[in-house]
N, C-alpha and C positions, 0 to 999 in steps of 0.2 A: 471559369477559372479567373475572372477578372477580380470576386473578389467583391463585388458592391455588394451592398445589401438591399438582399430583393424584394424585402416591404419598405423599402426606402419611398414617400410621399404617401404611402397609403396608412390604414388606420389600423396595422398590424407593427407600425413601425416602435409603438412603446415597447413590442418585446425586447427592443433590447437599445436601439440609439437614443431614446428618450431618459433612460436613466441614470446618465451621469452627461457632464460637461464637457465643453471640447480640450480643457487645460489636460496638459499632463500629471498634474494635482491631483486632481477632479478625479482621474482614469484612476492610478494607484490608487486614490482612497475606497473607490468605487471595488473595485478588485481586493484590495487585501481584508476590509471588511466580507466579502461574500468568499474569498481563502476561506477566513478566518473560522467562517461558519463549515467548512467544509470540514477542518479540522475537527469539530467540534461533531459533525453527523459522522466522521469514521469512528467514532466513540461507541456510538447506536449500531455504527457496522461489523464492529468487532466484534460488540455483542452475538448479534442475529450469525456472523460466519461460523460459530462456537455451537450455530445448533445443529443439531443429527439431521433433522430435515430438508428435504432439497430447496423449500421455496424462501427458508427462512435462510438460508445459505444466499441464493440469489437473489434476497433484498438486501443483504448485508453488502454483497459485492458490488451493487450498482451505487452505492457511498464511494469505492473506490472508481469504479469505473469512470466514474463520472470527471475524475479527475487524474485519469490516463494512470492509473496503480492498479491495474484487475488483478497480477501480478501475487497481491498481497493476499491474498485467500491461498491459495499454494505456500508462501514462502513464509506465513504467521501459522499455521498451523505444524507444515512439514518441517520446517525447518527452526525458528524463533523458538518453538514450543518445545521441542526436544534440542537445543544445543543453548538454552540459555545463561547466559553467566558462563560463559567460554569463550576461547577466543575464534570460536569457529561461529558463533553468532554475532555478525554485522549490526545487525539492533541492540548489541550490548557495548554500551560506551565503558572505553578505557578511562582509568583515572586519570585526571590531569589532561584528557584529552580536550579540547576545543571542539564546541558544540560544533561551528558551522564545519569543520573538520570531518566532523563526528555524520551530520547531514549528510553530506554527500559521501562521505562511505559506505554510510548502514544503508542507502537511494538503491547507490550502485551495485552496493554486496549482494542486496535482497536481491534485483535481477539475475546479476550470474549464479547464486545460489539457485535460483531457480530454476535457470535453464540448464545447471550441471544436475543437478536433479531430474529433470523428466527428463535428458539426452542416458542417464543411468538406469530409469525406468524402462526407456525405451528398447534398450541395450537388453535389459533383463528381462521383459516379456517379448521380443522376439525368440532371443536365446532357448526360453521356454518351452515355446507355440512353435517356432519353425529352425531354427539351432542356425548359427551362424552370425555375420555381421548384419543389419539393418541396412537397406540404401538408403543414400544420401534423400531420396524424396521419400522414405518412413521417416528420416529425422527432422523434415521438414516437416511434412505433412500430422505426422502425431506427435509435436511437441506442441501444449499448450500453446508455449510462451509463443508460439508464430499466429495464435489465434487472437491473441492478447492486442500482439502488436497491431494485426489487420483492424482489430475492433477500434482500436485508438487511432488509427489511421482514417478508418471510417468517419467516424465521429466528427475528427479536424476537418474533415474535407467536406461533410455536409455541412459545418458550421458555418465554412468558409463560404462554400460555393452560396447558399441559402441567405446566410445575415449579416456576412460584409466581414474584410478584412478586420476593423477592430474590434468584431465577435469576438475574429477567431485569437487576436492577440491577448483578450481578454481570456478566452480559455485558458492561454499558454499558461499565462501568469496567476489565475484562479488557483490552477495544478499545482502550480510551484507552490504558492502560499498554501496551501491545503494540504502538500507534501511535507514540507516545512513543518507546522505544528504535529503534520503525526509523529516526524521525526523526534522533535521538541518533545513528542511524550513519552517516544522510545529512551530517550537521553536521561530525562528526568527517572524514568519508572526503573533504569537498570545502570544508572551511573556506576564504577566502579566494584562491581558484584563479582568475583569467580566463585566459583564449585573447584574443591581440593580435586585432582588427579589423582588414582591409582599407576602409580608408572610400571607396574610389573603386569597387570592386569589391563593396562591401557584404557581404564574409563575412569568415565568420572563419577562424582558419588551424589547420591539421589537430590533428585530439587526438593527444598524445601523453604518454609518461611524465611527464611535466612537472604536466599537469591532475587528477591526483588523486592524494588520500595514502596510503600502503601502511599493514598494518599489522605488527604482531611477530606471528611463526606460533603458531597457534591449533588444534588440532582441531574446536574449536568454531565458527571461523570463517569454514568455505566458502570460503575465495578470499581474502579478504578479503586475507590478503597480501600477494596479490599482486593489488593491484585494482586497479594502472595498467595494467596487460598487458590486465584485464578490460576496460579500454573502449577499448583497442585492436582487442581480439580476443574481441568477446564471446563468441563461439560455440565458444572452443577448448573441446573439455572438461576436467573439473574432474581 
């Protein structure tokens, strides 16, 4: 728990203190560059989460995992995908809203979205299978979101324990920056977008071209180009 890093003098030690300076300069620019890219690989992980297959689903999620959002494979499919361009989707920026506003709403939405989610799931296949309330250790035990956290938990603590406290500070801050840009593309791709309401009928009316913004073609991209077609048709492939 001290925290050193335990290839500290030996020839394993470039994994990780040799690549940047001791300045506080040096650390940020080191981190928000390798965010940056992180940002840029949840791009590829979107992609692969959007396929039917289980392995291509679990290369897509280790993009997020990696940067403590496993979270986001549950709450970009279940949730993003069918309530988009409403105000019940966290990942759709209000107009006139402020991005970094915007950040840590859609951050924090997307978690409790998630966890009221599989605590409903919960709720609803007990009810099912055995009729009744769920105990407090089924809502523990079969909610995702409590496997999520332990895995991100894990992760910190090996980093920590294994390559030294400024690993693990660099993790923190990888996350955020990597967090950040995906946000950054939720904000862009869905600025200011609603779907009319039915108020007698209480839904809304079908997604189309209309509810999300394209972008100029990229390599870099994944889709992104064409990301109204994508929430038409999530599953076309890429």
């Amino acid at each position: 728990m001290s925290g050193r890093n335990f290839f500290a003098g030996t020839d394993f030690e470039f994994l990780f203190e040799s690549k940047h300076g001791n300045t506080l300069g040096s650390w940020f620019v080191f981190t928000f560059v390798w965010g940056y890219m992180a940002g840029v690989n949840g791009l590829a992980g979107h992609e692969l989460i959007h396929k039917r297959d289980t392995t291509n689903k679990m290369l897509g999620m280790f993009t997020y995992t990696k940067i403590l959002y496993s979270h986001f494979l549950l709450e970009h499919a279940n949730g993003h995908h069918r309530n988009i361009a409403t105000p019940e989707d966290s990942a759709t920026a209000h107009q006139d809203e402020n991005f970094y506003f915007f950040a840590v709403r859609s951050a924090l939405g997307g978690i409790k979205n998630t966890y009221v989610r599989e605590v409903a799931r919960i709720e609803s296949e007990h009810e099912e299978f055995y009729g009744g309330k769920p105990s407090l250790v089924t809502y523990i035990m079969h909610n995702r979101m409590t496997w999520f956290t332990a895995l991100h938990l894990g992760i910190s603590y090996i980093i920590l324990t294994i390559f030294g406290l400024r690993a693990f500070l660099f993790q923190l801050g990888y996350s955020l920056v990597g967090i950040f840009f995906i946000e950054l593309i939720n904000y862009v791709e869905h600025y200011g977008l609603r779907r009319k309401k039915d108020p007698e009928r209480n839904i809304y009316e079908p997604i189309t071209e209309q509810h999300s913004w394209n972008s100029t073609s990229s390599p870099l991209l994944f889709r992104i180009q064409r990301h109204s077609d994508h929430h038409m048709h999530a599953y076309k492939p890429y």
